[in-house]
N, C-alpha and C positions, 0 to 999 in steps of 0.2 A: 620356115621352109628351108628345105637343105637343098643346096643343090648339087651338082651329079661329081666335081669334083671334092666336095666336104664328104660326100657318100664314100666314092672311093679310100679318102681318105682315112675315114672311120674301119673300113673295110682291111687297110692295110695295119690298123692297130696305131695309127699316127693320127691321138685322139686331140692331144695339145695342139696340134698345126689346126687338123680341122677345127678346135674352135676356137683358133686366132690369127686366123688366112686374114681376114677382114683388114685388122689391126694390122698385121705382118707386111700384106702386099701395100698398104696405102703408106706405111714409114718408109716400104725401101723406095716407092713414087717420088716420096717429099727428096729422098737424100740421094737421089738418084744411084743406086746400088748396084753392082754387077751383076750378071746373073749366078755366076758361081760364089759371090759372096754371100747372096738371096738364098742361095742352098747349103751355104755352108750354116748360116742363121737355122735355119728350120733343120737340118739332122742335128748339130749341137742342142739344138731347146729339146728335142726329142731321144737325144742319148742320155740330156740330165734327166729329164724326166722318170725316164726309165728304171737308171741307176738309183735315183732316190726312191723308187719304188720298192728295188729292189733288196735297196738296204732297209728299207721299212720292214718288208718282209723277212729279213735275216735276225732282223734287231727281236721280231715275235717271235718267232720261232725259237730262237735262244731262249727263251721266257727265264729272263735279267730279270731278278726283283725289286730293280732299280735303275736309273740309267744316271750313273758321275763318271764325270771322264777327269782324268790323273789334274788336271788343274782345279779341279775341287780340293785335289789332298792335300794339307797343310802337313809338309816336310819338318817345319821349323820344331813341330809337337813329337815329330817321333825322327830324330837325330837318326835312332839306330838304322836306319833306312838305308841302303844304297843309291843316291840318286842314277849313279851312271847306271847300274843294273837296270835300273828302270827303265832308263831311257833306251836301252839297249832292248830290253823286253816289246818297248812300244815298238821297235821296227817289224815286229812279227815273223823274225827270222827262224827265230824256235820253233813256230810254229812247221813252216816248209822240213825242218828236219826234223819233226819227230820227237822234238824236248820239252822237259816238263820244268813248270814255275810251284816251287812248294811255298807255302809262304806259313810258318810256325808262332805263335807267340799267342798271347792270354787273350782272354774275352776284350771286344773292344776298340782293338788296336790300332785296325782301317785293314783287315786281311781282306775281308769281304766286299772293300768299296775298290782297294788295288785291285782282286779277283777282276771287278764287275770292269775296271775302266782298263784294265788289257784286255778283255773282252771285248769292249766297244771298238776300240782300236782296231783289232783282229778283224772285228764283223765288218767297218768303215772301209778296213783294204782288201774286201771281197770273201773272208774267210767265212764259215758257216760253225756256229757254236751251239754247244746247248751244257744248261746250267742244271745243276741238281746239288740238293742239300743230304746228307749223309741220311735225313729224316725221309726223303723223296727217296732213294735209294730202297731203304730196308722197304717201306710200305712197295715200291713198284716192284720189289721182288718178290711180293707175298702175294699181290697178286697175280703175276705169272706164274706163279707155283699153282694158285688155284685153277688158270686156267689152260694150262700147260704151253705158257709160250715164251718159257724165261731162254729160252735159246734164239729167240725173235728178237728177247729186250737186249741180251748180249750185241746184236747185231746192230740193232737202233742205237745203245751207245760208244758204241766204236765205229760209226760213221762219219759224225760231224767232225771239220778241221782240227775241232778243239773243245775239247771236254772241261767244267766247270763242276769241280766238287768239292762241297761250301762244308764248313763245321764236320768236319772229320774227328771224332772223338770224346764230341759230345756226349755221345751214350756208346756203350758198346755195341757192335754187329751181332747181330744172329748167325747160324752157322750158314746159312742160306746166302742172308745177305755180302758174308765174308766170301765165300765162294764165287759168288756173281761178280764181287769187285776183281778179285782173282783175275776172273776170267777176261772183264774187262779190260783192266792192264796191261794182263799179259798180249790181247788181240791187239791193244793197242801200242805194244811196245817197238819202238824205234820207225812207228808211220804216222803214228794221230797223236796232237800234243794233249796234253793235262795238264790243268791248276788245279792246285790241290789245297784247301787252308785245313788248318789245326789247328789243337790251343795243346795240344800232348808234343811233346819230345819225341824223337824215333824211340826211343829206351821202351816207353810207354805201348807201343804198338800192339804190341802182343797180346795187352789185355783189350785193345781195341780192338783186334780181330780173333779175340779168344786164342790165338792159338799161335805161338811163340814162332814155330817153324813157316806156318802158312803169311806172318809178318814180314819175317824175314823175306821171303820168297817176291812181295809184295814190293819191298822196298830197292830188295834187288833191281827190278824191274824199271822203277818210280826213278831212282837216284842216278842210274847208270850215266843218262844224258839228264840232266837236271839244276837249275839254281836253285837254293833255298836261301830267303829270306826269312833270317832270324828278327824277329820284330818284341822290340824291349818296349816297357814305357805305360805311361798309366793310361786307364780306359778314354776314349775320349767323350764316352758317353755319361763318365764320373766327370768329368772336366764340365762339363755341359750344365752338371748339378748343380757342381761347387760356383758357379758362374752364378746361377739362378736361385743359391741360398738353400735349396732345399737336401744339401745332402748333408746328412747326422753329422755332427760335430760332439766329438767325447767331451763331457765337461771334464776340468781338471777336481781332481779327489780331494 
């Protein structure tokens, strides 16, 4: 049975108080409580609540292919790393102006785990992200082509605080695809931040977006306000192997 102030309170969307009035009012009985400390209890339980909701909802939405935050990454494996850059990138100051985190090097690295946990970060201090892989890209633009709303998708990724674009170079863009990122960039250049990973050199660019001029143009854009992290050093998913015995060893001739 509910009664008529648990209603109200369900009513007001103050679902946690409603059903922990019970428990609530008999602790601040026992400890005798103020009334404005009694209130200040119940709006806190109710702003965390909210908040962690809310960053629930921010963390989906991004749709992370993973959730590791920067105290997963072992520094000690990949030296070539900037720690202070990092620590710098975590305040999410880039983000407020407009600048972008490139991050370059071979298959393996930790581009995509850094990616994901300045993400997290970002998402944790309110920012709103969303993640796409260079593979999500071309296919989301083929089918806005089919159904004529690639100027709808343009709009949808140069909303969020903060754009996530994974394995950049993997394969080369389509002209389509090349075009849309274009387009993306440029609407987001010096108001919405980008990450961007790679395993290609700027040099390389060209064949990744077919077309030397429209790279340049690309990069212009990306690099203006931008760090890059150059990332040296062996896979750590080859590390992983050699750990476990299973990676080929050349016998000697």
């Amino acid at each position: 049975m509910k009664y008529p102030l648990e209603e109200r309170l369900h009513q007001l969307g103050w679902h946690l108080t409603a059903h922990q009035l019970d428990g609530l009012t008999e602790d601040a009985s026992k400890h005798n409580v103020s009334y404005l400390e009694f209130f200040h209890t119940l709006v806190s339980l109710e702003w965390e609540s909210r908040q962690s909701g809310q960053l629930a909802k921010r963390v989906k939405r991004a749709k992370l292919p993973y959730t590791k935050t920067i105290h997963d990454f072992d520094f000690s494996f990949q030296p070539s790393i900037s720690e202070q850059r990092v620590k710098e990138t975590l305040t999410c100051r880039y983000i407020a102006n407009g600048e972008n985190r490139i991050l370059l090097g071979p298959p393996g690295v930790g581009k995509t785990h850094l990616a994901v946990s300045f993400a997290l970060e970002a998402i944790t201090q309110g920012a709103t992200a969303l993640f796409l892989t260079a593979d999500d890209v071309a296919a989301e633009c083929q089918k806005a082509e089919v159904k004529g709303t690639l100027s709808r998708l343009v709009s949808k990724w140069s909303r969020p605080d903060l754009l996530i674009i994974d394995e950049v170079g993997y394969f080369p863009f389509d002209e389509l695809a090349a075009n849309v990122f274009f387009q993306v960039v440029s609407r987001r250049y010096e108001k919405g931040a980008i990450i961007l990973t790679s395993n290609k050199s700027y040099i390389e660019w060209g064949k990744v977006f077919g077309d030397d001029v429209l790279a340049t143009a690309i990069l212009d854009r990306l690099l203006h306000h931008a760090v890059t992290f150059n990332i040296k050093g062996e896979s750590y998913r080859l590390r992983e192997k050699k750990k476990a015995g299973v990676f080929p060893v050349s016998k000697p001739k």
